[in-house]
VOTOR-115512 format. One line per field, with one value per atom (N, C-alpha, C): residue in three letters; chain; atom name; x, y, z. Coordinates in nm, 4 decimals, always signed. Layout:
REM VOTOR-115512
residu [Ala ...]
chaine [A ...]
atome [CA ...]
u [X ...]
v [Y ...]
w [Z ...]
END
This chain:
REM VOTOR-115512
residu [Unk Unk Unk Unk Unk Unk Unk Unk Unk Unk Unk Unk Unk Unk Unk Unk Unk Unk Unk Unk Unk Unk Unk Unk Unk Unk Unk Unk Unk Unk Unk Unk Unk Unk Unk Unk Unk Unk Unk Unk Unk Unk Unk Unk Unk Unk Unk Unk Unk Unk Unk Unk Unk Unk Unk Unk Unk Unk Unk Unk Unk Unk Unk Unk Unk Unk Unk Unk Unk Unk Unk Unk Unk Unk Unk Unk Unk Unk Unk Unk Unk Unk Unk Unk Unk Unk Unk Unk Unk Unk Unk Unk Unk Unk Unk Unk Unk Unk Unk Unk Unk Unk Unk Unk Unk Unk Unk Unk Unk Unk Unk Unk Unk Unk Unk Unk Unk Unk Unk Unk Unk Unk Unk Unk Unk Unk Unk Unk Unk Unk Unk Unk Unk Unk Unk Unk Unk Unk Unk Unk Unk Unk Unk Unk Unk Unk Unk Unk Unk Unk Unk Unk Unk Unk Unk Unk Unk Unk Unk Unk Unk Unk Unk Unk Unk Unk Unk Unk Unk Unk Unk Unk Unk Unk Unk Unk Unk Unk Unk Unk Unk Unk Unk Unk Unk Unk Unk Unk Unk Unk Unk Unk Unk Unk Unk Unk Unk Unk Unk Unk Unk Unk Unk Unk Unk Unk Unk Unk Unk Unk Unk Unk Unk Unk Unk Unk Unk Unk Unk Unk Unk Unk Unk Unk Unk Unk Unk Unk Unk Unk Unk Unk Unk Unk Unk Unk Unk Unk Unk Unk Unk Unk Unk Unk Unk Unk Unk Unk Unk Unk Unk Unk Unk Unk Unk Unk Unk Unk Unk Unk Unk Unk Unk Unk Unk Unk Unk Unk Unk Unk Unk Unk Unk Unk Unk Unk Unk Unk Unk Unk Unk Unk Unk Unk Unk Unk Unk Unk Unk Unk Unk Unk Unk Unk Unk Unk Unk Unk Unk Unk Unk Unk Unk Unk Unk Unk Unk Unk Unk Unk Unk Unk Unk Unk Unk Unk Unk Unk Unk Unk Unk Unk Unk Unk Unk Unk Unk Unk Unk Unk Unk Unk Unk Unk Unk Unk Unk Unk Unk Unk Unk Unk Unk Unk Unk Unk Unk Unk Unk Unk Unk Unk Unk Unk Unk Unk Unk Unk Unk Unk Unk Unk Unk Unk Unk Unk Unk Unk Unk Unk Unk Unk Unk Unk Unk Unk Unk Unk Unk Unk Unk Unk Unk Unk Unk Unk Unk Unk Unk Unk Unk Unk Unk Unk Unk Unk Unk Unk Unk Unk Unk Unk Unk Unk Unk Unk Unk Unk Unk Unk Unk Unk Unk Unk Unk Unk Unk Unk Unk Unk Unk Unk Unk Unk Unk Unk Unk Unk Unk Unk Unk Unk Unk Unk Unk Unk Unk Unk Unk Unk Unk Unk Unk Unk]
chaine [A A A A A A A A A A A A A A A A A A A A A A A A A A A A A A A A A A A A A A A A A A A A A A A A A A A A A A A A A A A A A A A A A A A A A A A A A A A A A A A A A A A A A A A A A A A A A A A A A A A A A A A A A A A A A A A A A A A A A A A A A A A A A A A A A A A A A A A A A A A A A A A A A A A A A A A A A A A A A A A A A A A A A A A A A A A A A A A A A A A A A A A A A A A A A A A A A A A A A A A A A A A A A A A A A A A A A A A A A A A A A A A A A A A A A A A A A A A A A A A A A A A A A A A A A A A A A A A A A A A A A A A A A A A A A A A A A A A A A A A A A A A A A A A A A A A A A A A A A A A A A A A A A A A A A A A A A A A A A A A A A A A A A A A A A A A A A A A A A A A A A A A A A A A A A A A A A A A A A A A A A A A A A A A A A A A A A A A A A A A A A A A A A A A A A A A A A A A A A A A A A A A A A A A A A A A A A A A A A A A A A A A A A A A A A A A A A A A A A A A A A A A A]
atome [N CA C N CA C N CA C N CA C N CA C N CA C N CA C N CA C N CA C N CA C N CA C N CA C N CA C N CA C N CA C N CA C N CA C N CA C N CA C N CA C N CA C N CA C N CA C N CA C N CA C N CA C N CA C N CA C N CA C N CA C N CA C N CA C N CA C N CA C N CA C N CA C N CA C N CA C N CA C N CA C N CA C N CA C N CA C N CA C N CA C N CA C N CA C N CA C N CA C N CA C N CA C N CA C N CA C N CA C N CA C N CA C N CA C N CA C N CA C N CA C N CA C N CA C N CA C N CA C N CA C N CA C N CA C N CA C N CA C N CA C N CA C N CA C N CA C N CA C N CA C N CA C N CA C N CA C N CA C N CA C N CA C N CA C N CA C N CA C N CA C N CA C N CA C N CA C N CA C N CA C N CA C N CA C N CA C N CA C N CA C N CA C N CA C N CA C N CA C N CA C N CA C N CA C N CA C N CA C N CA C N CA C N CA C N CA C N CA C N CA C N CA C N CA C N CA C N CA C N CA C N CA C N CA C N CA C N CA C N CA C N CA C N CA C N CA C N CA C N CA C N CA C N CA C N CA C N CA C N CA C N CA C N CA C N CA C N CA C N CA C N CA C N CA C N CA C N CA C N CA C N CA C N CA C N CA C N CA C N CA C N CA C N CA C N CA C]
u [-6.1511 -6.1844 -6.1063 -6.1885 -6.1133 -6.1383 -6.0072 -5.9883 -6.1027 -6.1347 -6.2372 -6.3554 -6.3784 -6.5098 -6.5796 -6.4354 -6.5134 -6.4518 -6.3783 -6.3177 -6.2426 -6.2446 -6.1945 -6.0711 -6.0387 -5.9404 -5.8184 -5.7129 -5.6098 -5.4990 -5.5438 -5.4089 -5.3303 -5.2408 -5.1550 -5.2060 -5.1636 -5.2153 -5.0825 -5.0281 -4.9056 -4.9646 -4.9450 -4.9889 -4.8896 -4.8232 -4.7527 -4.6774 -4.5708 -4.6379 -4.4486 -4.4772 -4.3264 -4.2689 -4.1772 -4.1162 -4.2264 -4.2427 -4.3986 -4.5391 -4.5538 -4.6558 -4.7945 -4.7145 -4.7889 -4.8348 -4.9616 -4.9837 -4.9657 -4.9084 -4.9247 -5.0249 -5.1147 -5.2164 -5.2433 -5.3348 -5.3800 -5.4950 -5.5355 -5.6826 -5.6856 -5.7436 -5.7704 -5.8575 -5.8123 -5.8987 -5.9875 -6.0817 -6.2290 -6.1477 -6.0258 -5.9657 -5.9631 -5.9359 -5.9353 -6.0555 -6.0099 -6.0584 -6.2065 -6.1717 -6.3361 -6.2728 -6.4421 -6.3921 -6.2848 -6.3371 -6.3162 -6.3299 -6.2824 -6.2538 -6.2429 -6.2211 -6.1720 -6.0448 -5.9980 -5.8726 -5.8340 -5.6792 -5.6504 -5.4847 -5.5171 -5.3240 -5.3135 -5.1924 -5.1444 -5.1348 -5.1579 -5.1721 -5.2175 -5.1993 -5.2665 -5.2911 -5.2921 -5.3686 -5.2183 -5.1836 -5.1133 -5.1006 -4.9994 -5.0188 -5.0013 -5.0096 -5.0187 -4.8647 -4.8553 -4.6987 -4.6244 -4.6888 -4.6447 -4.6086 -4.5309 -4.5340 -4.5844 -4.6576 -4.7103 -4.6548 -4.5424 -4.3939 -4.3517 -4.3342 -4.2621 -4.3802 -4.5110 -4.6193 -4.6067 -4.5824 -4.6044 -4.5047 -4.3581 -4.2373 -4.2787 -4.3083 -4.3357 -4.4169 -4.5585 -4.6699 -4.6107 -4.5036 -4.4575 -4.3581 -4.2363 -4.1761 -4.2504 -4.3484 -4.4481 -4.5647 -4.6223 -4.6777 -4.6404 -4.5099 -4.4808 -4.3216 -4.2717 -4.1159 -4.0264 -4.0513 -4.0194 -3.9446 -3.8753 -3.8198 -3.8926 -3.9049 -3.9948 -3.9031 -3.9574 -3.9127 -4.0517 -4.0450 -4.1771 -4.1409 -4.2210 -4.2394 -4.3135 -4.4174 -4.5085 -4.5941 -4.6552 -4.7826 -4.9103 -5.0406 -5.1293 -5.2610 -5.3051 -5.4095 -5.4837 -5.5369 -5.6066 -5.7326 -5.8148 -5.9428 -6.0574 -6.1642 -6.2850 -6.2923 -6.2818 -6.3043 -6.4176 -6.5376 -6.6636 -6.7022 -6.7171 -6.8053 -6.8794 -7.0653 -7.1249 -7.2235 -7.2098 -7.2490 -7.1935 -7.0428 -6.9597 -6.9605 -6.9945 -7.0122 -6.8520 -6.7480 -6.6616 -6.6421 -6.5640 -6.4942 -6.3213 -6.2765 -6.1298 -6.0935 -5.9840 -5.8831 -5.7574 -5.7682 -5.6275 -5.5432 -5.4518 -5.3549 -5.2937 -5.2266 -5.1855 -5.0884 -5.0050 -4.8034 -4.8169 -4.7712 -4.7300 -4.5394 -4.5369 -4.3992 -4.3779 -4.2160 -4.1753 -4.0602 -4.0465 -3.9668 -3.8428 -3.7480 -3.6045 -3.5651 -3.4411 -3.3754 -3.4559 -3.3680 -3.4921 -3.5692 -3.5906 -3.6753 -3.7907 -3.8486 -3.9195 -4.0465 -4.2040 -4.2526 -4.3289 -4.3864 -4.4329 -4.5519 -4.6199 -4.6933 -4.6800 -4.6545 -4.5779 -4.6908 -4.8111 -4.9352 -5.0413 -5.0258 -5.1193 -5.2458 -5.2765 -5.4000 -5.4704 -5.3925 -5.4748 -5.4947 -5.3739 -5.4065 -5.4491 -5.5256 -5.5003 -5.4084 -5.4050 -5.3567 -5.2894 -5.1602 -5.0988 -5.0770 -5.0969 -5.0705 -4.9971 -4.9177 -4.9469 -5.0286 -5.1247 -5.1712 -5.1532 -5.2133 -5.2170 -5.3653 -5.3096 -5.4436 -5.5116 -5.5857 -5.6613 -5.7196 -5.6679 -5.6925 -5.6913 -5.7482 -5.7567 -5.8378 -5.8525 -5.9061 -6.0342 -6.1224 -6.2389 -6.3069 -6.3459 -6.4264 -6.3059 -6.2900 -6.2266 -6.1996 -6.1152 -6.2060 -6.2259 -6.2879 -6.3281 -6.2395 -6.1072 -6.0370 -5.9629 -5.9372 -5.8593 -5.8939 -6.0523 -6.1041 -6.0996 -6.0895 -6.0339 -5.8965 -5.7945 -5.6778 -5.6285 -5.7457 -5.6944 -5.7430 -5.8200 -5.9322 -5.7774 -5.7073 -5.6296 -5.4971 -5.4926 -5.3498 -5.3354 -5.4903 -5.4745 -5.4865 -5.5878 -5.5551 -5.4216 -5.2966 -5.1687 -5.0907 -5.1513 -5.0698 -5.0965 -5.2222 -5.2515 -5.2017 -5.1851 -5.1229 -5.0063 -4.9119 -4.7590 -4.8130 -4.8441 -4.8767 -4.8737 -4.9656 -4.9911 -4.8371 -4.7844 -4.6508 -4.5489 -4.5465 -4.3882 -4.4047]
v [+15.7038 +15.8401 +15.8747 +15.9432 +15.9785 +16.1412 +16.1751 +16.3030 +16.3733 +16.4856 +16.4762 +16.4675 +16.3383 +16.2766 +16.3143 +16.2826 +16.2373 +16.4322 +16.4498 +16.5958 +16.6471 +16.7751 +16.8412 +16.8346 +16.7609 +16.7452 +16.8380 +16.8674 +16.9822 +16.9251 +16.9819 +16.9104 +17.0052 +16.9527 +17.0355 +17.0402 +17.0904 +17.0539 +17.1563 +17.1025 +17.1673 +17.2504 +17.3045 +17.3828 +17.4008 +17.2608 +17.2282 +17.3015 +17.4143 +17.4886 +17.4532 +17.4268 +17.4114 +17.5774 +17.5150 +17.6909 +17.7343 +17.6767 +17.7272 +17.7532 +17.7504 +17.7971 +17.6788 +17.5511 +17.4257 +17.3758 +17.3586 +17.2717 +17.1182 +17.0877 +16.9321 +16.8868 +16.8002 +16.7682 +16.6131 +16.5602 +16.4321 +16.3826 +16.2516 +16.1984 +16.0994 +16.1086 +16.0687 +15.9314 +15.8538 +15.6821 +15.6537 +15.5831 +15.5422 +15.4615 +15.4531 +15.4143 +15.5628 +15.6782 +15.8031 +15.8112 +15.8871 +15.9614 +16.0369 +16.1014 +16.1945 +16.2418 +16.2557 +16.3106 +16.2834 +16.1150 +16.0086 +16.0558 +16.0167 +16.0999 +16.2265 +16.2772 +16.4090 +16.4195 +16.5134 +16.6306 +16.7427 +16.7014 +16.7968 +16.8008 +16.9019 +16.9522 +16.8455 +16.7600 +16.6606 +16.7295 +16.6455 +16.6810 +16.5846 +16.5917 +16.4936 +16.6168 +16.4901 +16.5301 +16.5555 +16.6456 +16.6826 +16.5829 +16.5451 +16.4474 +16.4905 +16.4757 +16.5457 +16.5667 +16.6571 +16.7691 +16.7983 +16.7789 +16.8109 +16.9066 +17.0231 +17.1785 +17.1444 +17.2285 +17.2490 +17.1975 +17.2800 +17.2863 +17.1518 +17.0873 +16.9039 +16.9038 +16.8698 +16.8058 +16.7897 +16.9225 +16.9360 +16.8467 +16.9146 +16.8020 +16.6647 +16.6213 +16.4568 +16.4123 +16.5002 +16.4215 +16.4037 +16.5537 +16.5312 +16.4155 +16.3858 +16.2308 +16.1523 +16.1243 +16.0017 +15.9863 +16.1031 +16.0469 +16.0682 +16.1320 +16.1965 +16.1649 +16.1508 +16.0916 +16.2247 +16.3393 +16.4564 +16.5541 +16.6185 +16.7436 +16.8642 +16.9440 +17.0467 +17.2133 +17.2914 +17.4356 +17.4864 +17.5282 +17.5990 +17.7948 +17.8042 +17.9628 +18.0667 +18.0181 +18.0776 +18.0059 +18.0727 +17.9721 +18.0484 +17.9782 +18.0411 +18.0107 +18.1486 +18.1282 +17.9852 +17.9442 +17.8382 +17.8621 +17.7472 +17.7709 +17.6844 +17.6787 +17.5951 +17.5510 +17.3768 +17.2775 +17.1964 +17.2288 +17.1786 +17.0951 +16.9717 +16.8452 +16.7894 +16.8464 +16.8042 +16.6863 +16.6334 +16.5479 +16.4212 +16.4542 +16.3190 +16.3585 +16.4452 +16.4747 +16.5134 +16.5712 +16.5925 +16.6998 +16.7877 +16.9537 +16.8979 +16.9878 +16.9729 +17.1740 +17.1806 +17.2885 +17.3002 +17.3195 +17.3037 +17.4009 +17.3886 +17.5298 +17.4365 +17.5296 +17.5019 +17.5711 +17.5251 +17.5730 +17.6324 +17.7305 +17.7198 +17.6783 +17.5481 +17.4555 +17.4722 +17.4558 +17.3998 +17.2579 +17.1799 +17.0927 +17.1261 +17.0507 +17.0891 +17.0113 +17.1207 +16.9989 +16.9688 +16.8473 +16.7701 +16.6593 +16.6326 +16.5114 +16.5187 +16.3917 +16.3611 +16.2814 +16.3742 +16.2787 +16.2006 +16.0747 +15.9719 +15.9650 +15.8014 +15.7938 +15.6952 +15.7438 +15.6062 +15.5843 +15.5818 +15.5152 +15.5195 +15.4201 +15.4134 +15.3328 +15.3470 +15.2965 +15.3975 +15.5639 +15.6810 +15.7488 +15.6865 +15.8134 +15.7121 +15.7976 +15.7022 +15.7241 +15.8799 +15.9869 +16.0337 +16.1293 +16.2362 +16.3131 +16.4341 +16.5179 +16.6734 +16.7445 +16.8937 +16.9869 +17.0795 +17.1472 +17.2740 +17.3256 +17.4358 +17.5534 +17.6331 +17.7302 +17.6973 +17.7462 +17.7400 +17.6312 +17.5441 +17.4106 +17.2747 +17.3232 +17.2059 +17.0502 +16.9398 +16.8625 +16.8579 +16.8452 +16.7950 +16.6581 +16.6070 +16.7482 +16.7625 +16.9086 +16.9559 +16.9096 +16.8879 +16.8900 +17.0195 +16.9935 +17.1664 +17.2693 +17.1850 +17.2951 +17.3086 +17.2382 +17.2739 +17.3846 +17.3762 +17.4984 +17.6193 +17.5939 +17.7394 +17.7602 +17.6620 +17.7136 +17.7581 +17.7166 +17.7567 +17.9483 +17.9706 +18.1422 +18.2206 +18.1264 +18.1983 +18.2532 +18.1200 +18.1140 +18.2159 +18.2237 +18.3113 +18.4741 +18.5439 +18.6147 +18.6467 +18.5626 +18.5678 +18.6226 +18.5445 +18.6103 +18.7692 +18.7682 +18.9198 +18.9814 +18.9780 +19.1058 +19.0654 +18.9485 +18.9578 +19.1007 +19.0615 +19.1412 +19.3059 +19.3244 +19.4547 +19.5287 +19.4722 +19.4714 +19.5201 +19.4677 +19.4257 +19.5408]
w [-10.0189 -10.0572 -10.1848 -10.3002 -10.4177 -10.4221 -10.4656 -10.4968 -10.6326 -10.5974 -10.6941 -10.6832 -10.5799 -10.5882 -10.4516 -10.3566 -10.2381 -10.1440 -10.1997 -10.1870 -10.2653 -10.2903 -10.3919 -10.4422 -10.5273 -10.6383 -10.6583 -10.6472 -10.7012 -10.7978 -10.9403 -10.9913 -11.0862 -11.1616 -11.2431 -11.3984 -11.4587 -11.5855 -11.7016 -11.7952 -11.8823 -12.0258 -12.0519 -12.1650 -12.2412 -12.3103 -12.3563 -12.5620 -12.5274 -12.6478 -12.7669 -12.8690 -12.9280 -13.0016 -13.0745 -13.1224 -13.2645 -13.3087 -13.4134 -13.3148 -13.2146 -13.1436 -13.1059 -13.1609 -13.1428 -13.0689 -12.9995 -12.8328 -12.8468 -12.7446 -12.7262 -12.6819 -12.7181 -12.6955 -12.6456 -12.5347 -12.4955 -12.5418 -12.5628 -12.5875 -12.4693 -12.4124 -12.2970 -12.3320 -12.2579 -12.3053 -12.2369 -12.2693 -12.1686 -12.0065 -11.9795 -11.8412 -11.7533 -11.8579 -11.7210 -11.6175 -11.5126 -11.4185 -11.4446 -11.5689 -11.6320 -11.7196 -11.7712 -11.9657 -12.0807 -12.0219 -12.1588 -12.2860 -12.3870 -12.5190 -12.5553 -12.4605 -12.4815 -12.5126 -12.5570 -12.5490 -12.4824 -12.3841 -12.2950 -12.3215 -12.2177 -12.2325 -12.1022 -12.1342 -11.9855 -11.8770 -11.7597 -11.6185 -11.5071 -11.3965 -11.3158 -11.1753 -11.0827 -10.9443 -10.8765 -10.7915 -10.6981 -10.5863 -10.5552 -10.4207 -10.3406 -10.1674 -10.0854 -10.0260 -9.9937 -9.9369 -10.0893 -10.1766 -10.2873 -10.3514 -10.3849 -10.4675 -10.6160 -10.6339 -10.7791 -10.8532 -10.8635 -10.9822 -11.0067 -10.8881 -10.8560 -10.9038 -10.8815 -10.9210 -11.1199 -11.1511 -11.3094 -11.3725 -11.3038 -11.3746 -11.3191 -11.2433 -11.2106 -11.3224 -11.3088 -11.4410 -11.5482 -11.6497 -11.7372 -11.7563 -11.6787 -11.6313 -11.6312 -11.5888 -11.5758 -11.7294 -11.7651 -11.8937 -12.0157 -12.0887 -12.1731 -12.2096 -12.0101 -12.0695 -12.1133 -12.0541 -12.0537 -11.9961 -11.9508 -11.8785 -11.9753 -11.8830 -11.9231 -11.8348 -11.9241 -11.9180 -11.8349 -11.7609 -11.7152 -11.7240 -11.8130 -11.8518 -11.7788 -11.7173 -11.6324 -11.6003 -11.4477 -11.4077 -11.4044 -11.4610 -11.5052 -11.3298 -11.2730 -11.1655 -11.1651 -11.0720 -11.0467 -11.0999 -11.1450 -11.2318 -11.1783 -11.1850 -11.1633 -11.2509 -11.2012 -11.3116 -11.2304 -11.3023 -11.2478 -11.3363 -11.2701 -11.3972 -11.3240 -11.3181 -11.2973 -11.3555 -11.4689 -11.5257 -11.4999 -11.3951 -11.3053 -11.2171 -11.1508 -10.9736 -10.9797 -11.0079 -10.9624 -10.9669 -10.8656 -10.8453 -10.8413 -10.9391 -10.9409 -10.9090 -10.8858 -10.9027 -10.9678 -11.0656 -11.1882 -11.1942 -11.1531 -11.2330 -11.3335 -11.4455 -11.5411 -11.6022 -11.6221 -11.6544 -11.8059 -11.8618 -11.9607 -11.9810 -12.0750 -12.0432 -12.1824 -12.2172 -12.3443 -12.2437 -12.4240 -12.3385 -12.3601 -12.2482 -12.2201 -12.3677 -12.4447 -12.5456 -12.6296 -12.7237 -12.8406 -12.7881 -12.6592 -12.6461 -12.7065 -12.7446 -12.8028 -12.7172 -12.7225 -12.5945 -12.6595 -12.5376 -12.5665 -12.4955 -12.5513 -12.4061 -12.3314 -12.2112 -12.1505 -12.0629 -12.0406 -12.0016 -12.0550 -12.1952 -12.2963 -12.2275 -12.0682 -12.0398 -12.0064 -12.0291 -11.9675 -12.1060 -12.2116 -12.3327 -12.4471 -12.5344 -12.6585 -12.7597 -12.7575 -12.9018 -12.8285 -12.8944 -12.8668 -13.0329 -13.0135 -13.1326 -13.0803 -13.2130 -13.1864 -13.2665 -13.2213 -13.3428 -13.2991 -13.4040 -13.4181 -13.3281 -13.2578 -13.1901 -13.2397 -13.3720 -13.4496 -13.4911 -13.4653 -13.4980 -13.4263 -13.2992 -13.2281 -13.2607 -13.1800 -13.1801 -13.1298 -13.1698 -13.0496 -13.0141 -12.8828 -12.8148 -12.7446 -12.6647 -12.5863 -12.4422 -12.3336 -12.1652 -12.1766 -12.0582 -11.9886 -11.9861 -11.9001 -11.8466 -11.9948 -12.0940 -12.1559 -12.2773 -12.2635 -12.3539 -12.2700 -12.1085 -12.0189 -12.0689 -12.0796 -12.0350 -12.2357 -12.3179 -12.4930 -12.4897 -12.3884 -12.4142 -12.3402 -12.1966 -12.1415 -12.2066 -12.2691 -12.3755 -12.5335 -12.5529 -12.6149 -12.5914 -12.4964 -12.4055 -12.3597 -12.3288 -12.3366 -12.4205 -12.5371 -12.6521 -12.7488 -12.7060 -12.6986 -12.6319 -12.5263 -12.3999 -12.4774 -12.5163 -12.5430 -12.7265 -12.7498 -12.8776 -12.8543 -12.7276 -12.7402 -12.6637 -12.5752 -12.5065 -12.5636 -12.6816 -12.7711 -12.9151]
END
């Protein structure tokens, strides 16, 4: 049985942002799970008895080589890909990283690329969730705008 496939999927996903307002970004290699050549903010699947939070810092340790700041956590979203039969449930962190580390990719059989850009200037094509979690992030930064 695969998560995802055979029942509904729950995973984490980082919305990885630096002190110029930069996202960290993934290219995902024709070996992932779904939505090969795309671009996403890193993340994986939750394992079971798992907390969110452990879930996010683990993925970041495991594909990036990271400690991470978690700033806030953003509601759970519908990540529907019917063109692969899969239903996921993503929440997604907004993280900076701890310190100057510097990330990597330490499972160049899931990524191809790593970059940071700019809002405005993303990569495409997008995943799904990550063109949800770019409308949320900016939405964010409006309410911080109107706030302050």
């Amino acid at each position: 049985m695969k998560a995802g496939i055979d029942y509904i999927g729950v995973s984490v996903g980082a919305f990885i942002i630096n002190d110029e307002g930069d996202v960290l970004l993934v290219k995902r290699s024709q070996n992932a799970k779904n939505e090969k050549g795309k671009w996403e903010a890193p993340g994986g699947a939750v394992e079971f008895g798992e907390k969110l939070e452990d879930a996010i810092r683990r993925e970041m340790k495991e594909e990036l080589g990271i400690e991470i700041e978690i700033l806030t956590q953003w509601v759970a979203k519908d990540h529907l890909l019917a063109d692969e039969n899969q239903h996921w449930v993503p929440t997604t962190f907004l993280v900076k990283i701890k310190g100057e580390q510097k990330p990597q990719i330490m499972e160049p059989h899931k990524h191809d690329a790593m970059g940071w850009f700019a809002l405005n200037n993303f990569p495409s094509p997008l995943s799904v969730i990550t063109q949800i979690d770019k409308k949320g992030y900016e939405e964010y930064l409006s309410l911080l705008r109107t706030t302050t």
